[in-house]
Rosetta silent file (secondary structure, phi, psi, omega in degrees, C-alpha in Angstrom):
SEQUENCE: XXXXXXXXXXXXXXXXXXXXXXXXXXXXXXXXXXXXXXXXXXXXXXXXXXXXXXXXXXXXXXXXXXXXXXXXXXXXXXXXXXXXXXXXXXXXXXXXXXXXXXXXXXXXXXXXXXXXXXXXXXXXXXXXXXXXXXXXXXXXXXXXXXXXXXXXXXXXXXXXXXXXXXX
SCORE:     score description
SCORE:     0.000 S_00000001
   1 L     0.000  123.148  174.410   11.940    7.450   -7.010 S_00000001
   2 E  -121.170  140.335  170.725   13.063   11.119   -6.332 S_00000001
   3 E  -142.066  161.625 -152.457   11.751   13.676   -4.597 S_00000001
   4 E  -166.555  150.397  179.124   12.584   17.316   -4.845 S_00000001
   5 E   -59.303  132.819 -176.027   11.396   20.088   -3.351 S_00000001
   6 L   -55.209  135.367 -161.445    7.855   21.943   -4.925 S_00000001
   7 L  -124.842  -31.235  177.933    8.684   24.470   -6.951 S_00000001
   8 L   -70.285  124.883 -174.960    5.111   25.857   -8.526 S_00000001
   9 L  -102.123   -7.956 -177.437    3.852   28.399   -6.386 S_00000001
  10 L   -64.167   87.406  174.373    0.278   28.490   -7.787 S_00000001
  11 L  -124.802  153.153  155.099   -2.091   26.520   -5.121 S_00000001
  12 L   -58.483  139.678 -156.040   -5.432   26.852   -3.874 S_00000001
  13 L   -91.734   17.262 -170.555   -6.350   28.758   -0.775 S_00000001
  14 L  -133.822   25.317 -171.057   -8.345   25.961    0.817 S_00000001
  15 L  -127.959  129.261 -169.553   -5.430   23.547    0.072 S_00000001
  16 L   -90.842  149.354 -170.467   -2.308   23.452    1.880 S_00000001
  17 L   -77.039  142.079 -154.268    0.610   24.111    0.064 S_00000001
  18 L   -60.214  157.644  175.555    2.539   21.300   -1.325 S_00000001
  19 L   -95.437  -87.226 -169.726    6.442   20.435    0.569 S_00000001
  20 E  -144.393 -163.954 -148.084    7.312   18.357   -2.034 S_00000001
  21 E  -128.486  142.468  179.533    7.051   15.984   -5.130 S_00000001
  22 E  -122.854  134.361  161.514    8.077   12.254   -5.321 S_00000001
  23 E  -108.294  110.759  160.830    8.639   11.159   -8.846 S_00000001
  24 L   -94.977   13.978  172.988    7.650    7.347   -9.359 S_00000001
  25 L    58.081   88.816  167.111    8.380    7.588  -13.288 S_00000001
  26 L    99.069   -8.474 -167.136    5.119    8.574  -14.552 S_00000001
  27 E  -134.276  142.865 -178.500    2.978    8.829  -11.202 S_00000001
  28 E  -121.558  135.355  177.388    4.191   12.099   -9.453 S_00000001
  29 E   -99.767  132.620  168.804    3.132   11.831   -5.592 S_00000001
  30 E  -130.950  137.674 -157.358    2.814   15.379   -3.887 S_00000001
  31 E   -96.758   79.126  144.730    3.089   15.314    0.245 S_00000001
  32 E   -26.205   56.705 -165.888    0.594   17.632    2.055 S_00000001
  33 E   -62.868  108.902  163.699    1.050   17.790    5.630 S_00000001
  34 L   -64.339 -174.407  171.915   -2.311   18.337    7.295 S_00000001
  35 L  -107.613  -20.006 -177.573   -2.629   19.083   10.879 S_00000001
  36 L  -101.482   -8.616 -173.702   -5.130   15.867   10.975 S_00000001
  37 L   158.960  173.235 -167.962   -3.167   13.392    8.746 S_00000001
  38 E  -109.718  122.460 -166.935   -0.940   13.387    5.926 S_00000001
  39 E  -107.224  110.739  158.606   -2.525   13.657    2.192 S_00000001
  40 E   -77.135  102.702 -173.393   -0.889   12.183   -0.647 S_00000001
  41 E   -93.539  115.878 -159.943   -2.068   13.319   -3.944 S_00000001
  42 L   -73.218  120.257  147.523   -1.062   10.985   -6.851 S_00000001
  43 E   -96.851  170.696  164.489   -0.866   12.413  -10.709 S_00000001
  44 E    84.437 -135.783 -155.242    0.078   11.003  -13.790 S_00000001
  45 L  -127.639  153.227  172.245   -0.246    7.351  -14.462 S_00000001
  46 L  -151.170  116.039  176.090    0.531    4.049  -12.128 S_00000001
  47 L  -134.710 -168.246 -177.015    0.998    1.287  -14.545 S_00000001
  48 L   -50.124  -59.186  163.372    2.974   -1.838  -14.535 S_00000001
  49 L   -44.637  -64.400  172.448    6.318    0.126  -14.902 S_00000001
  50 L  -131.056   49.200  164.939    5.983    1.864  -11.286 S_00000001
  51 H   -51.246  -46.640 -166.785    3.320    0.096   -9.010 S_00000001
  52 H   -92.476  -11.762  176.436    6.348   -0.801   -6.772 S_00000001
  53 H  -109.559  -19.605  164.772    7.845    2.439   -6.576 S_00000001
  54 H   -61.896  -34.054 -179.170    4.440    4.072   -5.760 S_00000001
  55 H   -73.932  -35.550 -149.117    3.668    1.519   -3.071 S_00000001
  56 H   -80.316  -35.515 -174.983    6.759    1.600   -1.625 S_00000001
  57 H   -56.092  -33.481  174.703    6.558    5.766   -1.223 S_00000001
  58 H   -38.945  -52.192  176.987    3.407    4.997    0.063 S_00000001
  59 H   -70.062  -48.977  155.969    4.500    3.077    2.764 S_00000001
  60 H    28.047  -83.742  176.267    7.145    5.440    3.394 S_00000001
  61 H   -70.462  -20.447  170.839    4.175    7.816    4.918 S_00000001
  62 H   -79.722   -1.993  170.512    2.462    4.654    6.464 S_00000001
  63 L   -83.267  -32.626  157.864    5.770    4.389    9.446 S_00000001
  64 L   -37.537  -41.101  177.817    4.908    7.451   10.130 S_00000001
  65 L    91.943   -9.499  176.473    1.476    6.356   12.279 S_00000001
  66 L   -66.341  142.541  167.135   -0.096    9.017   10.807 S_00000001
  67 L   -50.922  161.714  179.783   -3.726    8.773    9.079 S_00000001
  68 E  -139.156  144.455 -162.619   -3.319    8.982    5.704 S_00000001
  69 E  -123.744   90.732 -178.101   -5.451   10.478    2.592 S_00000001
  70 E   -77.422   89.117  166.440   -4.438    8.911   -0.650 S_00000001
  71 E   -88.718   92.434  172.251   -6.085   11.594   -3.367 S_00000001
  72 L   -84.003   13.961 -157.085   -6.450    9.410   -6.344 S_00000001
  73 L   -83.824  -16.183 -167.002   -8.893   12.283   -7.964 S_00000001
  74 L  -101.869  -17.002 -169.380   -6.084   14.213  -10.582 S_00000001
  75 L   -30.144   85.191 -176.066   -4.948   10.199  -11.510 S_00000001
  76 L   -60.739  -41.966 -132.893   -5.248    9.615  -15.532 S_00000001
  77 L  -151.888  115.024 -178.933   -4.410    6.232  -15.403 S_00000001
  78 L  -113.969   43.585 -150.228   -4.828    2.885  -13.030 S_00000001
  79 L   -77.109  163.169  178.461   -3.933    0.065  -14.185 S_00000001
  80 H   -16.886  -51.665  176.287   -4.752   -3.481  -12.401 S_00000001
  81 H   -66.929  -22.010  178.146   -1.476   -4.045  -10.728 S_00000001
  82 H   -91.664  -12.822 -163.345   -1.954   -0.922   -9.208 S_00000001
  83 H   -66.397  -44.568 -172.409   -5.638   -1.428   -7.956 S_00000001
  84 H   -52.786  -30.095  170.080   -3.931   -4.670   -6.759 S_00000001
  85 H   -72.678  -69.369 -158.659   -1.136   -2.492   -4.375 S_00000001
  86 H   -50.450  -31.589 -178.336   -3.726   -0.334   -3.376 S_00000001
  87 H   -58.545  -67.461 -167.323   -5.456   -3.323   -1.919 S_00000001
  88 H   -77.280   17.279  134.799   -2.685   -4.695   -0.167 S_00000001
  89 H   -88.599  -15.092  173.876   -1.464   -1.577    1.400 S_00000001
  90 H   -40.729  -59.334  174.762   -5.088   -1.045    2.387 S_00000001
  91 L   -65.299  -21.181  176.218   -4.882   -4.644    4.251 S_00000001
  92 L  -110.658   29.199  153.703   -1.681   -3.368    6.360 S_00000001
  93 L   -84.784  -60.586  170.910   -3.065   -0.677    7.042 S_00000001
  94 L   -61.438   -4.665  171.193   -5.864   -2.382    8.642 S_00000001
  95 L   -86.413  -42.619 -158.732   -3.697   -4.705   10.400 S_00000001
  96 L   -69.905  -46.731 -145.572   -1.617   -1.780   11.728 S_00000001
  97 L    54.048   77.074 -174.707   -4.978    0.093   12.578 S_00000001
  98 L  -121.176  114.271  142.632   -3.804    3.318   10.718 S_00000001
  99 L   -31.058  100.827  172.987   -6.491    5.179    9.375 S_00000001
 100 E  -141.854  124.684 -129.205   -6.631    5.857    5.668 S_00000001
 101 E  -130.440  135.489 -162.513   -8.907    7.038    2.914 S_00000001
 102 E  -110.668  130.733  176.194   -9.133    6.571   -0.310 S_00000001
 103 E  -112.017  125.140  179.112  -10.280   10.065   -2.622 S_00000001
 104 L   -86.120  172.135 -149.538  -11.576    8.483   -5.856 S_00000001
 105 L  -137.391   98.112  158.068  -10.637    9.311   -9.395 S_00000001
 106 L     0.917  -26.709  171.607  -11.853    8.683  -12.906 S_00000001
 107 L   -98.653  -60.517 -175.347   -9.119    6.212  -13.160 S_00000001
 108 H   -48.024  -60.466  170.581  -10.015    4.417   -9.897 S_00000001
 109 H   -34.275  -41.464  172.044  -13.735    4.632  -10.678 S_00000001
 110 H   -70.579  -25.635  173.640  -13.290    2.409  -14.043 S_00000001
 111 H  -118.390   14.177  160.730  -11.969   -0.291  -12.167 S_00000001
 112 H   -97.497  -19.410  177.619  -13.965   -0.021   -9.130 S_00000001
 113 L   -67.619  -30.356 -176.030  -17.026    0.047  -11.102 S_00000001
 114 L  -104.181  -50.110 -167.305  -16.203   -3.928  -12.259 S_00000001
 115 L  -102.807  104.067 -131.779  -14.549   -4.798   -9.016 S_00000001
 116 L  -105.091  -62.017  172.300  -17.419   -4.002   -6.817 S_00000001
 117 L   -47.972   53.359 -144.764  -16.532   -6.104   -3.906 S_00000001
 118 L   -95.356  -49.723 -173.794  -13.354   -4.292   -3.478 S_00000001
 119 L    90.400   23.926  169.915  -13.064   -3.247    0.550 S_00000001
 120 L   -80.504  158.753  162.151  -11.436    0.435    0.063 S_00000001
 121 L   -74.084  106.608  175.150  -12.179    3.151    2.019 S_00000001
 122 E  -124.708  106.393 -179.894  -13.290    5.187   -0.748 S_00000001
 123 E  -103.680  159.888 -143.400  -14.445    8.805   -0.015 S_00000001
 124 L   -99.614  -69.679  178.949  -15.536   11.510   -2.364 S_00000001
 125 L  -126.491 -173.252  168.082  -13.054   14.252   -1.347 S_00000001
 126 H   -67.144  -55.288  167.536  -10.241   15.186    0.469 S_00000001
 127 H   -27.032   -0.684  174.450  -12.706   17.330    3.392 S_00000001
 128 H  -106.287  -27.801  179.725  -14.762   14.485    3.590 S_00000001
 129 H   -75.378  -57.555 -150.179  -11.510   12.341    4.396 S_00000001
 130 H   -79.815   -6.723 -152.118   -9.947   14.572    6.775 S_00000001
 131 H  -100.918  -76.746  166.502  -13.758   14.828    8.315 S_00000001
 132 H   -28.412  -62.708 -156.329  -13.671   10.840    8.758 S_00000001
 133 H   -56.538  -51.630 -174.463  -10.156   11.449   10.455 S_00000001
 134 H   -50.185  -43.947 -177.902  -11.747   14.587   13.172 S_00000001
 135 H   -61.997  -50.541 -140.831  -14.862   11.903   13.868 S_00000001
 136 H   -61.491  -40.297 -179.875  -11.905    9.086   14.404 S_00000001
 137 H   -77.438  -48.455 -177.290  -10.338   11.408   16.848 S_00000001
 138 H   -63.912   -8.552  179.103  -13.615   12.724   18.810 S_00000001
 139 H   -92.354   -0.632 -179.558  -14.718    9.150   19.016 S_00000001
 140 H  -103.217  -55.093 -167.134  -11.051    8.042   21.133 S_00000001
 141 H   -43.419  -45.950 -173.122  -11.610   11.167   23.014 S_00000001
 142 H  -113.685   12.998  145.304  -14.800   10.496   24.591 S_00000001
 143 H   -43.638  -93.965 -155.263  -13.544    6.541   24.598 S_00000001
 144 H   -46.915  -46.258 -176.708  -10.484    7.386   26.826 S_00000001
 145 H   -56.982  -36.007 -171.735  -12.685   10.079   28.780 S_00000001
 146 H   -91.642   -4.485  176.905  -15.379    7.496   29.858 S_00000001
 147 H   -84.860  -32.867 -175.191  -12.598    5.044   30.341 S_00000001
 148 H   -73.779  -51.177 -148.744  -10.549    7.693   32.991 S_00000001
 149 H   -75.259  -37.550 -179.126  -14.256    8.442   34.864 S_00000001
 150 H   -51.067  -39.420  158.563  -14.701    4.686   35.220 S_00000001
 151 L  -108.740   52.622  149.860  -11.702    4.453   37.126 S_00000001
 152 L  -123.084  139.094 -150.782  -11.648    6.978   39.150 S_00000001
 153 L   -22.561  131.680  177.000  -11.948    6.738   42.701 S_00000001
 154 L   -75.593  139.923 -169.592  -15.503    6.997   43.965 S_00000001
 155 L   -86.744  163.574  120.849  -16.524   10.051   46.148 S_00000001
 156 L   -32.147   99.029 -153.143  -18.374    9.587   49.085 S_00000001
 157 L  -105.584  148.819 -135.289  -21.234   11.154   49.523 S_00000001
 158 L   -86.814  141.785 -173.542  -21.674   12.710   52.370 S_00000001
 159 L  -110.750  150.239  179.423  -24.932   10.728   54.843 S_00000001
 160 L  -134.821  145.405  171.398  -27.545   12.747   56.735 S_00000001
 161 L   -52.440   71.379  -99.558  -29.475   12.253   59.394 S_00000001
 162 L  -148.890  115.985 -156.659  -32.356   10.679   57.839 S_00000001
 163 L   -51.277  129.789  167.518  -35.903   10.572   60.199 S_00000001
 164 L    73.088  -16.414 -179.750  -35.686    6.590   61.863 S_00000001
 165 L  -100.753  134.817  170.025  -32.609    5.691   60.024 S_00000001
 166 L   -54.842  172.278 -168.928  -29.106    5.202   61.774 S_00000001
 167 L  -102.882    0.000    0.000  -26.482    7.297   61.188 S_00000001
């Protein structure tokens, strides 16, 4: 596994431009930094030969704490062993409670179609991922807000002189 700085200057304007490229021999991972999470887009093939060097870059970006957006959509190639990684970083993610999203692929899609029951987060694109991430945050936000007004001190409100009632 190598990674080397991007060199292709040709990107899309609604796409941020790539830092750099991890070569997993045969699957090339390219690292996006969002402002919302970090998007990994995976090309080329993940086959038997470098399941384990894909996972492990993966995790890499899961110490980070950041959400994470796995764009499986440019992918040619999936094979079993890799669906099988995908799983199991899936499960420590949910143990960690790191938010991450899966953007599906023609290669993902062939074996998610027979393995139905699968449990990925599987979202259509990346904006629909980083969308998930923006709810994930406004939904802590007005958590944490209604959690501060709950404890804070109660005002007093001021009593008036109220016809027959003591003061």
């Amino acid at each position: 596994m190598t990674a080397s700085p991007e060199m292709r200057t040709p990107h899309l304007p609604e796409e941020p431009r790539c830092r750099y490229v991890i070569d997993c021999g045969g699957a090339q991972l390219h690292v996006h930094a969002r402002s919302l999470a970090t998007a990994l887009r995976i090309d080329g093939e993940i086959d038997a030969s470098n399941t384990d060097r894909v996972a492990q870059a993966i995790r890499h970006f899961s110490k980070l704490k950041a959400p994470l957006i796995l764009d499986l959509s440019h992918l040619d190639f999936l094979c079993v062993a890799g669906l099988r990684a995908l799983l199991s970083l899936n499960d420590e993610h949910q143990q960690t409670r790191l938010h991450c999203s899966v953007v599906s692929g023609p290669a993902l899609h062939r074996l998610t179609r027979v393995i139905t029951d699968h449990g990925l987060p599987i979202v259509e694109s990346v904006p629909e991922a980083l969308e998930l991430v923006e709810d994930g945050i406004r939904a802590r936000r007005r958590l944490v807000s209604r959690l501060a007004r709950q404890h804070e001190p109660q005002r007093k409100i001021p009593t008036t002189h109220v016809a027959g009632m003591p003061c």
